[in-house]
C-alpha positions as CSV (number, residue, x, y, z in Angstrom):
1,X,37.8,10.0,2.3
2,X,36.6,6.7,3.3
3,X,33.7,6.2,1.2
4,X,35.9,7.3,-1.9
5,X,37.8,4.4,-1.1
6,X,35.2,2.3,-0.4
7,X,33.6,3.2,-4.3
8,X,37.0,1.0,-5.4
9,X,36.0,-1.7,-4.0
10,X,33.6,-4.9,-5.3
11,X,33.7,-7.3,-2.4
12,X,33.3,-11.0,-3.9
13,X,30.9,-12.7,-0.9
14,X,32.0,-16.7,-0.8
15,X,28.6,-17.4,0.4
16,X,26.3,-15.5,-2.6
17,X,22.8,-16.6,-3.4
18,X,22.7,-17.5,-7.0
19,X,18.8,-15.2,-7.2
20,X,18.6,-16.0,-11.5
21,X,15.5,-17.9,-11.0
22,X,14.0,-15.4,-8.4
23,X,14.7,-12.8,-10.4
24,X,13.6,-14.8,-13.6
25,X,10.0,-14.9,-12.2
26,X,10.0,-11.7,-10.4
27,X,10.7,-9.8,-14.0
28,X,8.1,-12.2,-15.7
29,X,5.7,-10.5,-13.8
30,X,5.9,-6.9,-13.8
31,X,3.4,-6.5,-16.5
32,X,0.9,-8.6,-15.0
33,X,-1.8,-6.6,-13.2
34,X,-3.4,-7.4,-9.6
35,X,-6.0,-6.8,-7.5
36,X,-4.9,-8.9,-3.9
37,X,-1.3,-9.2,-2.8
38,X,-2.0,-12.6,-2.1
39,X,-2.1,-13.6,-5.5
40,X,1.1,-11.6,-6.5
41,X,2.7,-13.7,-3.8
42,X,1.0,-16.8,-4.8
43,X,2.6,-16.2,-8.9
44,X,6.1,-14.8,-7.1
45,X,6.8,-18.1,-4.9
46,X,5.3,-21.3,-6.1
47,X,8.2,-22.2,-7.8
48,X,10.7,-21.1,-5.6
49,X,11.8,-23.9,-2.7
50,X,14.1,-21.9,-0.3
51,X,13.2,-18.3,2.1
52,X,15.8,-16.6,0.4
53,X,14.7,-16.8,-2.9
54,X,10.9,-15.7,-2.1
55,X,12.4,-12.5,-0.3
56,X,14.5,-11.8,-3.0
57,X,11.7,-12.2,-5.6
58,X,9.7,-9.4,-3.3
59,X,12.7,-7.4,-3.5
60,X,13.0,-8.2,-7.4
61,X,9.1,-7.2,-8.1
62,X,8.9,-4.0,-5.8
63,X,11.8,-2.7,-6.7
64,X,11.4,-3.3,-10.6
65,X,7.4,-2.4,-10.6
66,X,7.5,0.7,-8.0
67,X,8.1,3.9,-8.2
68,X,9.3,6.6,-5.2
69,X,6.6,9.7,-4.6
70,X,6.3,11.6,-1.5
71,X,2.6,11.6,-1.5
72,X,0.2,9.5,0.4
73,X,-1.2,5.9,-1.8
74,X,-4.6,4.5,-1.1
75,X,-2.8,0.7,0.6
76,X,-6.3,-0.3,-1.5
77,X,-4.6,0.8,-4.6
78,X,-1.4,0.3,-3.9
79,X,-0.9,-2.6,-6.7
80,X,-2.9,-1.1,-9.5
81,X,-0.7,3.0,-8.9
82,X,2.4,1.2,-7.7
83,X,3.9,4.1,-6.3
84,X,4.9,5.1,-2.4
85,X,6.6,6.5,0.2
86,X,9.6,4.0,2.3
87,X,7.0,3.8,4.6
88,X,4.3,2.0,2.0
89,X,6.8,0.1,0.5
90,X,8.3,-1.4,3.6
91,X,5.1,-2.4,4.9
92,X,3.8,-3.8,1.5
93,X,7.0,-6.0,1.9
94,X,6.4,-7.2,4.8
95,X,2.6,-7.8,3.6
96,X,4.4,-9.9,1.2
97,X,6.4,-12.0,4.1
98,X,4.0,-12.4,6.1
99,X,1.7,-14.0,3.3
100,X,4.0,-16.4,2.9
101,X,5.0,-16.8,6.9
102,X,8.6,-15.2,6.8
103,X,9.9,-13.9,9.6
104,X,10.2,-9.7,8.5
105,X,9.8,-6.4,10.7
106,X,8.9,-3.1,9.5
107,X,12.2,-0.7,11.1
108,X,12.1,3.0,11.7
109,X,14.9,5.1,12.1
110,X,17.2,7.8,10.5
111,X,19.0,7.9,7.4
112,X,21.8,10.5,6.1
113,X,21.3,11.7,2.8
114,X,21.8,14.9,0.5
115,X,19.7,16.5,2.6
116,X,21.1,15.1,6.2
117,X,24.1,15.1,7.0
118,X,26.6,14.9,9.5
119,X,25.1,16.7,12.5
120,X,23.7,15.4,15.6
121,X,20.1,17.1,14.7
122,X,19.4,14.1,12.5
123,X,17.9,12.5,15.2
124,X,15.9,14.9,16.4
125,X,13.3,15.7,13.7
126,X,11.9,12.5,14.2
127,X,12.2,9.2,12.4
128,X,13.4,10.2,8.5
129,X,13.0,6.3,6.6
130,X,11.8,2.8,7.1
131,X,13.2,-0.1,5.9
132,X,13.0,-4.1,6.2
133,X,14.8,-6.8,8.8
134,X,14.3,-10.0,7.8
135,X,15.4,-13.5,8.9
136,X,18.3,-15.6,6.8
137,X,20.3,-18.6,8.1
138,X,18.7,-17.5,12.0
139,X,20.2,-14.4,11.6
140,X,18.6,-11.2,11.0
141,X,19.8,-9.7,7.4
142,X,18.5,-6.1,5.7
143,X,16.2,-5.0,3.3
144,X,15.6,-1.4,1.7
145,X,13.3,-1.9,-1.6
146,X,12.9,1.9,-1.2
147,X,16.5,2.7,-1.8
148,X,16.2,-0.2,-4.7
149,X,14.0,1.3,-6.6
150,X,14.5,1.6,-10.2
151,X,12.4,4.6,-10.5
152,X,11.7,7.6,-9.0
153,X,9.2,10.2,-9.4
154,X,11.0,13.5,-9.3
155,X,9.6,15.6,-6.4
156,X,7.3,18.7,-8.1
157,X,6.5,16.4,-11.2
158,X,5.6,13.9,-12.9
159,X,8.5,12.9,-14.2
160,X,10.3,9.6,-13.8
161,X,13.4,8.8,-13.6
162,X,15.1,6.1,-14.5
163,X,18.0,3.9,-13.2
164,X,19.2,0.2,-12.8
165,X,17.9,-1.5,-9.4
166,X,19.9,-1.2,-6.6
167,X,20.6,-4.7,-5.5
168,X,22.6,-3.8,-2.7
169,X,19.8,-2.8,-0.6
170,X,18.7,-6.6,-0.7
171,X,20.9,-8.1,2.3
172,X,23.8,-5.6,2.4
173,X,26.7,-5.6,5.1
174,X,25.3,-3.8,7.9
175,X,28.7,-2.2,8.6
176,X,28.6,-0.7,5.4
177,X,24.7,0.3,5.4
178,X,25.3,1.9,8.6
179,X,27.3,4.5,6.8
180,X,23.8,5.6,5.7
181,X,21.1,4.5,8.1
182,X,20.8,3.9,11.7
183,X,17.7,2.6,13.6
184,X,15.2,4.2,15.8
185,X,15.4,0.7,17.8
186,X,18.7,-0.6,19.7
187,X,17.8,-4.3,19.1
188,X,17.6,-3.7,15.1
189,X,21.2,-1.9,15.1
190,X,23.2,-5.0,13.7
191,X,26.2,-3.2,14.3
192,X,28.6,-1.6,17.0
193,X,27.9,2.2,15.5
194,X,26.9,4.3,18.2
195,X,25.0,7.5,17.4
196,X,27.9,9.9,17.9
197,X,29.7,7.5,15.3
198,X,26.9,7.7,13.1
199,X,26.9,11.4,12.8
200,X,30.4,12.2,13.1
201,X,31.7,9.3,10.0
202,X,33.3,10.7,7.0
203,X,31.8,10.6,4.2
204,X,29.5,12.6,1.4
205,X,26.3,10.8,0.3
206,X,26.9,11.7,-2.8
207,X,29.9,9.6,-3.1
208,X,28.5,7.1,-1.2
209,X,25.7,6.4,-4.4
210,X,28.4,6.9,-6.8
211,X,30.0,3.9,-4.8
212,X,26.6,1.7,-4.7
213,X,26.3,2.7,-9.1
214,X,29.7,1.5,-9.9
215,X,30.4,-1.4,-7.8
216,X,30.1,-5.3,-8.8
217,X,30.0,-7.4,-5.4
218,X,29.3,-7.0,-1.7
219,X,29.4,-9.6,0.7
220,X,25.6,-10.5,2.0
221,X,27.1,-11.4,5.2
222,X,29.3,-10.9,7.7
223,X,30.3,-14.3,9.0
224,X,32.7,-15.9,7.9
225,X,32.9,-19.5,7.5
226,X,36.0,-20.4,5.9
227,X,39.9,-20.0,6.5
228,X,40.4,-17.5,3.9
229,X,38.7,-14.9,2.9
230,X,38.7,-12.9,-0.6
231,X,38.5,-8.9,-1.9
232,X,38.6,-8.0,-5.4
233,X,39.1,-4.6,-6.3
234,X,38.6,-2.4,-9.1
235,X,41.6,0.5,-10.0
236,X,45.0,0.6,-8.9
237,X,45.8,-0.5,-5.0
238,X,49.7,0.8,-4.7
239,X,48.0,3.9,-2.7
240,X,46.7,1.9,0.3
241,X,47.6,-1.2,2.3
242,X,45.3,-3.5,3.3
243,X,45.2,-5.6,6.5
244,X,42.9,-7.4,8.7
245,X,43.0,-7.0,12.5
246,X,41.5,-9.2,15.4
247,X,42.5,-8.5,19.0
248,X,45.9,-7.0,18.9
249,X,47.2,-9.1,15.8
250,X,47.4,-7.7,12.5
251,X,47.3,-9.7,9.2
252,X,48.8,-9.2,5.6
253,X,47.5,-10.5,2.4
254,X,48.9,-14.3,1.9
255,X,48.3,-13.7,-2.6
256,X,47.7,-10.5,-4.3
257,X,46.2,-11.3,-8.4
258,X,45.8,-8.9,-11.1
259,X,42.8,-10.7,-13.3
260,X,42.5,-9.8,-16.8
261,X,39.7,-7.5,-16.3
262,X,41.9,-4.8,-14.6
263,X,40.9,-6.0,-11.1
264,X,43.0,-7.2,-8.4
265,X,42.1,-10.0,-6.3
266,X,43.5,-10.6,-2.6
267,X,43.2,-13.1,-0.2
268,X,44.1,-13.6,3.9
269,X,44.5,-16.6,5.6
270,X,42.2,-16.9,8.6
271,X,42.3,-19.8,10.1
272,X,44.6,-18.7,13.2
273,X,41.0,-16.3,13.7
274,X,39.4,-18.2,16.5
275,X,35.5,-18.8,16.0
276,X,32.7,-16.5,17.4
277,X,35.6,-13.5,16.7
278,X,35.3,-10.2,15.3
279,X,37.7,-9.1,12.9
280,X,38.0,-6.1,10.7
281,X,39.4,-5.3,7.6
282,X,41.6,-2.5,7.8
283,X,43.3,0.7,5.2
284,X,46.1,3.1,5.1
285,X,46.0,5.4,2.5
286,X,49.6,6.5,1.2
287,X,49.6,10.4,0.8
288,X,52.8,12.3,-0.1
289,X,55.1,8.8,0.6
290,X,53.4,8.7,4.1
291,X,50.8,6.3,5.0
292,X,47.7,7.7,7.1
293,X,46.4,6.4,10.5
294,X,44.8,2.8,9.8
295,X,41.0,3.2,9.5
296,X,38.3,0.4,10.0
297,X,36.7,-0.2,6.7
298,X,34.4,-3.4,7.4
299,X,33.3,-5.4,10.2
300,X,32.9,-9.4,9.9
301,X,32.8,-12.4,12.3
302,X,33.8,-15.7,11.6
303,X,31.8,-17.9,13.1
């Protein structure tokens, strides 16, 4: 299963914010009580310098503060309850952005999920989530604070449950997103998924969070600037083979590490990749001595 392989994986991204002093001031402030979101912005960014660091501090605070509930919030109350549906929370984060003139859209569309699954009905019962698009080095990056969340109210009760932020849903790899959500809106698909892909993809959500709870890195991006680019793994890899693929070439791993905390890092060499290209980064999974058809695992481009 793909995304079993997948939950192996912690993708190192050569590119990663370093967010300690977002999230410094983000968690600083989730005791503090307000009225206005202008002054929660105002506390959240006037010591931060660059874009990405105020919408990660958003993502930081909402995610750390809020709690999930399917019920409707008073938007007047929404800072003094702090709880609401994907639809609240999206739109109180792009409150947030626009306070503080970022560039962020408020996107509709469909999600798979315990409760959706792999048929083509999912997209028609009407939009099921909404989620964030913002703006990062002129290119458009991704943003769920609702599938962040820390907490949850459990549906029927007032219970809350706890867990550990997600911070994948803060600028994830739309390729690997897409195994979960898919937008109403063409231009706001920042991948090549159609709609039949989207519903046909293997895959269990449940394994899918398992993946997101045990993982360490994913790459915020997709392009790729460099001539090499690195994995790191967790587990054993002698059951697959790795390789990336552009046009009709194929590439193996130029260095293969074991690290001493029972990870294994690998690297490729692509600097025969020409810029502006797509390339993906391939599996075969060795079952019974046999290796399986090669499946497409992530999409990048170096640019």
């Amino acid at each position: 299963m793909l995304f079993f392989i997948i939950g192996l994986f912690a993708f190192v991204d050569l590119f990663s914010q370093d967010y300690a002093k977002a999230d410094s001031i983000a968690l600083s402030l989730v005791k503090k009580k307000y009225r206005k979101t202008e002054d929660l912005v105002l506390d959240l960014t006037k010591d931060l310098t660059s874009n990405e660091e105020k919408y990660r501090a958003f993502f930081v605070y909402i995610t750390e503060t809020f709690s999930y509930t399917y019920s409707s919030v008073n938007p007047k109350s929404l800072l003094r309850v702090r709880k609401g549906n994907c639809s609240t929370i999206a739109n109180l984060y792009k409150e947030m952005c626009d306070i503080s003139n970022l560039k962020c859209e408020v996107v509709v569309g469909y999600i798979r999920d315990a409760t959706r699954m792999e048929n083509i009905s999912v997209f028609f019962k009407g939009t099921s989530h909404a989620w964030n698009i913002i703006e990062l080095n002129n290119e458009k990056a991704i943003v769920d604070a609702t599938w962040g969340l820390a907490k949850t109210v459990e549906v029927n009760s007032s219970k809350i449950i706890e867990r550990d932020r997600g911070d994948f849903y803060f600028n994830p790899s739309p390729e690997l997103l897409s195994f979960t959500h898919y937008p109403k809106k063409k231009k706001w698909l920042l991948t090549k998924k159609s709609k039949l892909q989207f519903v046909r993809q293997v895959g269990l959500y449940s394994e899918f969070r398992r993946m997101i709870d045990n993982v360490k890195f994913f790459p915020n991006k997709i392009n790729q600037r460099k001539d090499k680019i690195t994995f790191t793994f967790n587990g054993n890899l002698k059951d697959f083979d790795l390789r990336i693929e552009y046009e009709k070439a194929r590439l193996k791993p130029i260095t293969r590490l074991k690290n001493n905390d029972n990870t294994v890092t690998i690297t490729f060499d692509i600097s025969k990749i020409k810029r502006n290209t797509y390339f993906h980064l391939t599996y075969q999974e060795l079952k019974d001595d046999e290796f399986t058809p090669t499946d497409l695992l992530l999409l990048y481009r170096k640019k």
